[in-house]
N, C-alpha and C positions, 0 to 999 in steps of 0.2 A: 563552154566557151568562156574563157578567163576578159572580165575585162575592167575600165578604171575605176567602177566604181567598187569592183571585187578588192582592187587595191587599195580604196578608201577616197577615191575623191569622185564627190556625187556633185554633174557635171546639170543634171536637173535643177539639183537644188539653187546649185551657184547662180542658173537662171532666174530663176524664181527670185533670189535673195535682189537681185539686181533689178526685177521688176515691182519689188516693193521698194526698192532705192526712186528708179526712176519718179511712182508716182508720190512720194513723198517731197522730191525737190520739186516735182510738178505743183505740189499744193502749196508748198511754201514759199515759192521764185517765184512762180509764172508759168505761161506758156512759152515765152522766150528761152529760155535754156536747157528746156525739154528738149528741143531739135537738137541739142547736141550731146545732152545724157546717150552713156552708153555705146557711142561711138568710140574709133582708138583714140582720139584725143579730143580734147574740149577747148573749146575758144569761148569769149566775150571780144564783142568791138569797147575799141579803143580811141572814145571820141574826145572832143573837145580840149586838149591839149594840145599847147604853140611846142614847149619844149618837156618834152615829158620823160621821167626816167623812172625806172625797174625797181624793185625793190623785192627781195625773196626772204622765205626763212623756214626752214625743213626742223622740228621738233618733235617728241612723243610725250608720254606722261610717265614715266619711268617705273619705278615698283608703286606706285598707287595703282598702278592694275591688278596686282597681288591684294591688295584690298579689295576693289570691288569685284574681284572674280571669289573670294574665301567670304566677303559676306555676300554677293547675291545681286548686288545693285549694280548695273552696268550705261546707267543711261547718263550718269555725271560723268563719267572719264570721258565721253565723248563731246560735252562742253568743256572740259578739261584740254581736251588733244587741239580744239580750234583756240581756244584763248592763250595757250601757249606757243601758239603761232602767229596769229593776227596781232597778238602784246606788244611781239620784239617789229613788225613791219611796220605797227604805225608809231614806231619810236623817233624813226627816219623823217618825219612828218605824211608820208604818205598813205594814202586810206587803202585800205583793202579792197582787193579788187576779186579775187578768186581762190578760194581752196579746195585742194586733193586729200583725199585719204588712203592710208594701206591698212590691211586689217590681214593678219596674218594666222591663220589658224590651225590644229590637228585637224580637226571638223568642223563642218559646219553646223553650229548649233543653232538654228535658225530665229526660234525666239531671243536669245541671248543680243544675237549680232543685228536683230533689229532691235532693241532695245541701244544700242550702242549707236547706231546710225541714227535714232530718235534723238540721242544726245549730242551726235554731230550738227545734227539739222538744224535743232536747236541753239547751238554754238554761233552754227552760223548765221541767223537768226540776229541771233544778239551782236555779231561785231559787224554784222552790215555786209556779208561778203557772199559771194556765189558760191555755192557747192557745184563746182562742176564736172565733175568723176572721180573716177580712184580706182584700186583694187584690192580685191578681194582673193587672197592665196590660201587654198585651202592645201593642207602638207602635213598628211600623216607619216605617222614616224619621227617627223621632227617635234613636232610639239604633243607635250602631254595629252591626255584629255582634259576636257575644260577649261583651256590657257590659249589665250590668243592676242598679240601683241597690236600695238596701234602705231603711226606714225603720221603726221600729217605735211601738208607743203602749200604754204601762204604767199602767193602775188600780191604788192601793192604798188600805188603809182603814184606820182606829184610831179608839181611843175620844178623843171632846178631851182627856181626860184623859192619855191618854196621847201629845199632840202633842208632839216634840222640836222646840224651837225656836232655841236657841242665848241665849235673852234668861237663864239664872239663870248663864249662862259668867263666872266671879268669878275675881280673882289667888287662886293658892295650887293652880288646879285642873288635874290632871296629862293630858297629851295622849300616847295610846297610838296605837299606828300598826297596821297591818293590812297584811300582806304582800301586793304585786301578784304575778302571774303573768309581767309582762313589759312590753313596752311600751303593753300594750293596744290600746285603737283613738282614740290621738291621737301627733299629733305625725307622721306619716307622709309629711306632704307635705315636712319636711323631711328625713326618713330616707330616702327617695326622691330628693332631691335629693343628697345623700351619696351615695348608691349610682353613681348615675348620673356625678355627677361623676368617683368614683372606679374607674370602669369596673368593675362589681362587679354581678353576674347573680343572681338568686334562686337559682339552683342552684350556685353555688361553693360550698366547702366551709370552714365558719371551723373550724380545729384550736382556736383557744382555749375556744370553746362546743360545739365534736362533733356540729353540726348544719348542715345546710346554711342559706343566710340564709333564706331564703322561710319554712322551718322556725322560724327564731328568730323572725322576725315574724310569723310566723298563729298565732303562740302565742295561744291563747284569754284572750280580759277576765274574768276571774276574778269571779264573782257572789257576794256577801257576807250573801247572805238567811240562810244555817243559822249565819255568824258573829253575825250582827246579834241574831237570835231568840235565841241562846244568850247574849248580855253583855242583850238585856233583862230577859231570865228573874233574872238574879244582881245588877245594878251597876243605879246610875241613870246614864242615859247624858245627860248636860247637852246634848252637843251632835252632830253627824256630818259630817263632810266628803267626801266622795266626790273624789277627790283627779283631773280630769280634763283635759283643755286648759287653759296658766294655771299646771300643776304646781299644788305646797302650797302657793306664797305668793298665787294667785289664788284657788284653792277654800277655804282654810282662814277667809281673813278672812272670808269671807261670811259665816260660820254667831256670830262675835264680835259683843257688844255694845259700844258705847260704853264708851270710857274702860280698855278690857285690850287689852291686846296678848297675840301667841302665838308662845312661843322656840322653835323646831325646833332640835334639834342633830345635827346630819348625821350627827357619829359615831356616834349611837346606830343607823344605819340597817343594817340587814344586807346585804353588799354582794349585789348582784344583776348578774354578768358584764356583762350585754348593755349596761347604760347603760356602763361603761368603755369597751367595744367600739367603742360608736357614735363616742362623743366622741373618742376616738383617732383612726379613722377619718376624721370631719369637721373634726378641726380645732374643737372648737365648746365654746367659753368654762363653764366650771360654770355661774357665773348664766344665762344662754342653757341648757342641760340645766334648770334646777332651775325656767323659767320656762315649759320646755316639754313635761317629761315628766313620771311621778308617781315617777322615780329610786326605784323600790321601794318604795314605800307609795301603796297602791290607795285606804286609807278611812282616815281617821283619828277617833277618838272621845275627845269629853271626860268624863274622871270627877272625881269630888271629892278629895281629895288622901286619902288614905288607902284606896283604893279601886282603887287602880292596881295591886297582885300580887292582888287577885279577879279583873279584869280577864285581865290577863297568865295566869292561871290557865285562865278558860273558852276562851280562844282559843287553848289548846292549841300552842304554836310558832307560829302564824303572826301572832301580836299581840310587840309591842315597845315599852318606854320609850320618847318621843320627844323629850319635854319641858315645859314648862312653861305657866300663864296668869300675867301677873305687869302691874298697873297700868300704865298709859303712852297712847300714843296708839294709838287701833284698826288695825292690823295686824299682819303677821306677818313676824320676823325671823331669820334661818336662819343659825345659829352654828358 
């Protein structure tokens, strides 16, 4: 008797996988969001809001899973997958309220993909947000062995009142920078192609950074939820950048209105080895780094000119002068 799991999708295991999901959100949430794990859809109530509005944002971690699957480590793409979704939600001014995940795979490789949901947990964890289901598609035939993709899907909420939009962004008004972790999860397909070129293995050893490379790139995407809750609490924050694919000169404009421009100036930036490294390495032009990576600034936020050491104050070392808003044509110029 031929049946699905002769054709490769073991319908046990997917159980199982799901009941060591369940009691993981159980030990991290609560008992509260257990009653909805693993049902077809998951809810959280929606209290205390006069005028409350929606906020979403669906993301992956693109070929940095090509890393962690060829060196071995799978539990950072999964703080990877939440923080490049919870980043761009609380850009809006809105807190995170709820994430999804997909995990898409040939097989199910069970230690692997708990490992990988250790780093969801954990993600979540860190940007303050409920993990409250997802799916798991196991699909032989389509995917190799050993290769299994990620996607995730971020709710957040805020009063209209408090929507960040970037529309009161005026000359005069100062742009503070927010320290990344690393190279995060962009830019990889060409860091990868550097490697490669350069005959250079996840596991060599770089003396300038004390780390192996695999090491310096599974470095985790850095989640900005306790930075962001703490400069709302103090500053009005005009505008937010999530500095992503594109670097500052492509995420920054976005959030500008008509008629300002925004001066980054480099030197203000605190260096951070690994971009040096790379760019040595690759051979690979500054403008090329600064259009491709976030060269150490993960978030950037705008305040009103006088308001930039309160700023610099509640971000505690990891916020920096960067520069300025000043009349001209809408973009951004990096001095």
């Amino acid at each position: 008797m031929t049946t699905y799991r002769d054709a490769g999708v073991d319908i046990d295991k997917a159980n199982e996988f799901v009941k060591y999901i369940r009691e993981k959100v159980k030990r991290t949430f609560g008992e509260g969001i257990q009653e909805e794990f693993g049902r077809f859809a998951g809810g959280v109530p929606l209290r205390g809001y006069r005028e409350p509005v929606i906020f979403s944002s669906t993301d992956g971690v693109g070929t940095k899973l090509k890393v962690a699957q060829e060196f071995g480590v799978h539990d950072t793409v999964g703080i990877d997958l939440v923080a490049m979704n919870v980043n761009d939600v609380i850009t809006t001014g809105a807190d995170p309220l709820f994430f999804l995940d997909y995990i898409a795979t040939g097989k199910l490789e069970m230690e692997v993909l708990k490992r990988v949901i250790d780093g969801i947990v954990e993600g979540c964890r860190r940007g303050e947000v409920l993990l409250v289901g997802g799916e798991t598609a196991e699909m032989p035939g389509f995917y190799p062995e050993g290769v299994y993709d990620l996607a995730g899907f971020c709710v957040g909420v805020c009063e209209r009142s408090e929507v960040i939009t970037g529309e009161e962004i005026k000359p005069g008004d100062r742009l503070v920078g927010i320290k990344s972790s690393g190279f995060h999860s962009n830019g990889f397909s060409l860091i990868r192609k550097v490697l490669k070129d350069r005959g250079i293995s996840y596991g060599d050893f770089v003396e300038d950074l004390g780390r192996k490379v695999g090491e310096v790139l599974l470095e985790p995407t850095k989640i900005y939820t306790p930075h962001i809750k703490g400069l709302k609490k103090e500053v009005k924050l005009k505008g937010i950048a999530h500095i992503t694919g594109g670097g500052i000169p492509e995420n920054l404009v976005r959030i500008l209105p008509k008629g300002v421009r925004a001066v980054v100036e480099k030197r203000l930036i605190p260096e951070n080895p690994v971009f040096k490294w790379l760019q040595r390495l690759g051979g690979i032009e500054e403008r090329e780094m600064f259009r491709t990576f976030n060269m150490g600034v993960g978030m950037i936020v705008v305040v009103e000119e006088g308001e930039e050491g309160k700023a610099l104050s509640v971000l505690k070392g990891e916020g920096f002068p960067l520069g300025h808003v000043e009349e001209g044509e809408r973009e951004v110029v990096i001095t």
